[in-house]
VOBA-1610 file (N, C-alpha, C; in pm, whole numbers, padded with zeros to 5 digits, always signed):
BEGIN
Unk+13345+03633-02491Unk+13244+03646-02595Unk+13112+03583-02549Unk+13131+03456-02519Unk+12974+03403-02454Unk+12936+03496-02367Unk+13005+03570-02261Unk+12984+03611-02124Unk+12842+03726-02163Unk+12930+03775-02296Unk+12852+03935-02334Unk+12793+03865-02406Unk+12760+03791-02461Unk+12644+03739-02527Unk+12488+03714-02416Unk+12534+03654-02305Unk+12471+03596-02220Unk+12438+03715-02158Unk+12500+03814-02104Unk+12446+03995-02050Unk+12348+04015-02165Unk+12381+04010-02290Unk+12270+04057-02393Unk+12144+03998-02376Unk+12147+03877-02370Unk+12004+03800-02339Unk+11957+03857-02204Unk+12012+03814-02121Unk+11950+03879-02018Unk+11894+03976-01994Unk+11977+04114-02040Unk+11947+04216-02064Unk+11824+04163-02173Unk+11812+04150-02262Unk+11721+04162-02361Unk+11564+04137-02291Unk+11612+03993-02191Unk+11439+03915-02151Unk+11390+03994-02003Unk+11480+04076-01977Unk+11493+04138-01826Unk+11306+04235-01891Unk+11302+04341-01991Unk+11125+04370-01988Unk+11031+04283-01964Unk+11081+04151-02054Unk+10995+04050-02046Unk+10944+04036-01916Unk+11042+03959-01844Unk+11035+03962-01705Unk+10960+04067-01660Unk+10961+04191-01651Unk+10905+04306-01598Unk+10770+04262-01659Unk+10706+04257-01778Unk+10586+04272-01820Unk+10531+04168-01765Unk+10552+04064-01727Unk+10515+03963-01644Unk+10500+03946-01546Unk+10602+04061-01430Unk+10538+04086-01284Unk+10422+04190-01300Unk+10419+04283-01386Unk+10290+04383-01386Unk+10172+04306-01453Unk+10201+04244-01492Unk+10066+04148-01573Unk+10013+04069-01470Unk+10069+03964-01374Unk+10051+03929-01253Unk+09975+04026-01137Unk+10108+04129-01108Unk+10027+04207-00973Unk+09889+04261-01045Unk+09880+04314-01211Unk+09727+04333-01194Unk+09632+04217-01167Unk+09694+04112-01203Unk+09576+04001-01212Unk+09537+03965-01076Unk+09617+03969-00952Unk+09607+03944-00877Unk+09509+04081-00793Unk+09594+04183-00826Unk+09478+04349-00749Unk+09363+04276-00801Unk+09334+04251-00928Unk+09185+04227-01017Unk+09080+04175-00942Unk+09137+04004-00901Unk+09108+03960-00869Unk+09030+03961-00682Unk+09153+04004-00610Unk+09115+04052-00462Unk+08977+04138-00495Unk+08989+04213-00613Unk+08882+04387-00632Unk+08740+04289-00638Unk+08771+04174-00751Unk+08629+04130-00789Unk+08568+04020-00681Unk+08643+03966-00581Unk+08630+03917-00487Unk+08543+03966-00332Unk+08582+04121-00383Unk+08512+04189-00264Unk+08408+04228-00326Unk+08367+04255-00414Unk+08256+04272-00479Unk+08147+04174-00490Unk+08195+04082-00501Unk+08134+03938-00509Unk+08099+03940-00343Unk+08124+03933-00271Unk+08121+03925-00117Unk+08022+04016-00083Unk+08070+04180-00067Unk+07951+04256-00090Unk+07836+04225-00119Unk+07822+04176-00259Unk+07686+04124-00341Unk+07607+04024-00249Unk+07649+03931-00182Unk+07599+03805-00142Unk+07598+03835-00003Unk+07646+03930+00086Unk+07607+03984+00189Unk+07473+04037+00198Unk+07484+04146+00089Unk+07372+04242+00026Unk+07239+04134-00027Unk+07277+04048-00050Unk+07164+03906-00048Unk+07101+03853+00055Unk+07190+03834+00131Unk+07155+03768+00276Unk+07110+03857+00349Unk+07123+03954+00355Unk+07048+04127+00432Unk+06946+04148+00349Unk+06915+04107+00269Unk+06765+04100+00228Unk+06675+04024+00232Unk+06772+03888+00248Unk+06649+03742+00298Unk+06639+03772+00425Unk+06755+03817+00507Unk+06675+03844+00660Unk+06566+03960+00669Unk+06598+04057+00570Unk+06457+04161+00610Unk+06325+04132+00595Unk+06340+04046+00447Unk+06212+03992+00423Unk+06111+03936+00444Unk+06168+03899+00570Unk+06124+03797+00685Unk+05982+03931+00749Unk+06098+04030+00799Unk+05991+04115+00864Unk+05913+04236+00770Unk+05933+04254+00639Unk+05806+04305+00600Unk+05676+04243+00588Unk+05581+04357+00617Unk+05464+04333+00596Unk+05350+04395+00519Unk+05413+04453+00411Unk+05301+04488+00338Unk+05414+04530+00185Unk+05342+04549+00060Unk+05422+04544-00070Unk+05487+04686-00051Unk+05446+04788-00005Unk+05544+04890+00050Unk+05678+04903+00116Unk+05694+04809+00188Unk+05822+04773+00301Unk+05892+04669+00189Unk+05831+04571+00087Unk+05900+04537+00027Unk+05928+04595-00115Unk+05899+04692-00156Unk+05908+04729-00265Unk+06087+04850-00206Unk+06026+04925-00097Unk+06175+05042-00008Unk+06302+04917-00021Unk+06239+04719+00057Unk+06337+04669+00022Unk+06420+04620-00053Unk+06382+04625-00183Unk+06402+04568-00268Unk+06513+04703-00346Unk+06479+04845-00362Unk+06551+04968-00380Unk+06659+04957-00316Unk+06675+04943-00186Unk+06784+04910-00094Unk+06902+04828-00114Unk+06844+04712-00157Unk+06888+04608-00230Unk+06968+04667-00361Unk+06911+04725-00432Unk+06947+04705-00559Unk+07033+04836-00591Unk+07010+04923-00485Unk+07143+05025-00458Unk+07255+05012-00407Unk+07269+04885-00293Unk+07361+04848-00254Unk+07455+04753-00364Unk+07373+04678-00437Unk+07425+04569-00554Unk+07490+04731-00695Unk+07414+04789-00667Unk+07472+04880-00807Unk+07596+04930-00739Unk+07604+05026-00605Unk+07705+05092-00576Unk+07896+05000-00549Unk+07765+04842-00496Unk+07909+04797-00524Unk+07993+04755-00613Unk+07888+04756-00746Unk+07944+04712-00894Unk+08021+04855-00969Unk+07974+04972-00893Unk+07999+05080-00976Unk+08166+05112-00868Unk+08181+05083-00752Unk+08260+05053-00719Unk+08402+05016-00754Unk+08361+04844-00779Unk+08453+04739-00846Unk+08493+04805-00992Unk+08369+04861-01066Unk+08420+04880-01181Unk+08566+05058-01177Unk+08527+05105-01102Unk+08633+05206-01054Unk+08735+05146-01032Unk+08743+05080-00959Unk+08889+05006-00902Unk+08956+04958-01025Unk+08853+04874-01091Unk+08935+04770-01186Unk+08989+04848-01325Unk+08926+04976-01342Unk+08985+05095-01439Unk+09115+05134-01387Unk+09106+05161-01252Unk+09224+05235-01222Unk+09339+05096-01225Unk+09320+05045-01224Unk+09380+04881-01189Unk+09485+04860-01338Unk+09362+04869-01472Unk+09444+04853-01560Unk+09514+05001-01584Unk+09429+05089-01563Unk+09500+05213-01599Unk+09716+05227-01505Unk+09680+05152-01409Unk+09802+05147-01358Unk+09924+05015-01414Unk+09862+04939-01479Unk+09915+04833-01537Unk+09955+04896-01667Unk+09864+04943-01741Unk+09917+05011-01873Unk+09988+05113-01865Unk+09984+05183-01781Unk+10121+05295-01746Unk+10276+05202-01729Unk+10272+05148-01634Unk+10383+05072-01619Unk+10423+04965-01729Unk+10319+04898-01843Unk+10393+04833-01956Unk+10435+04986-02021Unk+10380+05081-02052Unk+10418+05154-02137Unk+10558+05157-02147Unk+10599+05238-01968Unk+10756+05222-01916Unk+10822+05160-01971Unk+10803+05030-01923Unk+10909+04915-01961Unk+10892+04914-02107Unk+10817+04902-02206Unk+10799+04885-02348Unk+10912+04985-02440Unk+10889+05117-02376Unk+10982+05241-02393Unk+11103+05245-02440Unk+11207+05144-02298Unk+11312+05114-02321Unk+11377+04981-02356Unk+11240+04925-02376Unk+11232+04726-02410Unk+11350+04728-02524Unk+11361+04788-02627Unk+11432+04760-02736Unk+11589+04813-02737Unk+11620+04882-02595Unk+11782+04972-02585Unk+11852+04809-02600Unk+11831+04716-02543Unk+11943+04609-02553Unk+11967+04542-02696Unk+11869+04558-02808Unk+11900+04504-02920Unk+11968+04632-02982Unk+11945+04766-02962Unk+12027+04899-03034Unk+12184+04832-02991Unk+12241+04887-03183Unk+12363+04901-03181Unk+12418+05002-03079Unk+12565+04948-02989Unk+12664+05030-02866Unk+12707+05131-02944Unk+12726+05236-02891Unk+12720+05377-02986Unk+12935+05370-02928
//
């Protein structure tokens, strides 16, 4: 009687468990995604303090500054792709598990 009691729990917290490694691996994809983005950005910074150096007239800095700020958008528009598909793959997989979350409390037919 304990034994199958103790399969029931288990069985019961075993989604849990699941919703907790997919809640993790997204947080962690998330994180690596917004990390490179962040990196990008501050690259894309530093490639502009070095250019700046060699323009010479508000023309060369105005092309640099576009440059700049295309590179900072494309990599935000980027990150933000990733991090859609990111949850979009996290919420597929709770769905899964959510689905059949409740077969261990159903009455054994």
């Amino acid at each position: 009687m304990f034994q199958d009691m103790s399969k029931k729990l288990n069985a019961s917290m075993e989604p849990f468990k699941e919703l907790m490694e997919v809640q993790t691996r997204m947080l962690e994809k998330l994180t690596r995604q917004q990390l490179e983005c962040a990196q990008i950005c501050m690259h894309s910074t530093l490639n502009q303090t070095d250019e700046l150096k060699q323009c010479s007239s508000a023309d060369e800095l105005i092309e640099l500054q576009k440059r700049y700020t295309q590179a900072v958008e494309d990599a935000l528009r980027h990150a933000s792709t990733e991090n859609l598909q990111t949850f979009s793959e996290a919420r597929e997989a709770i769905e899964r598990i959510s689905s059949g979350a409740f077969d261990a409390f159903a009455p054994e037919k």
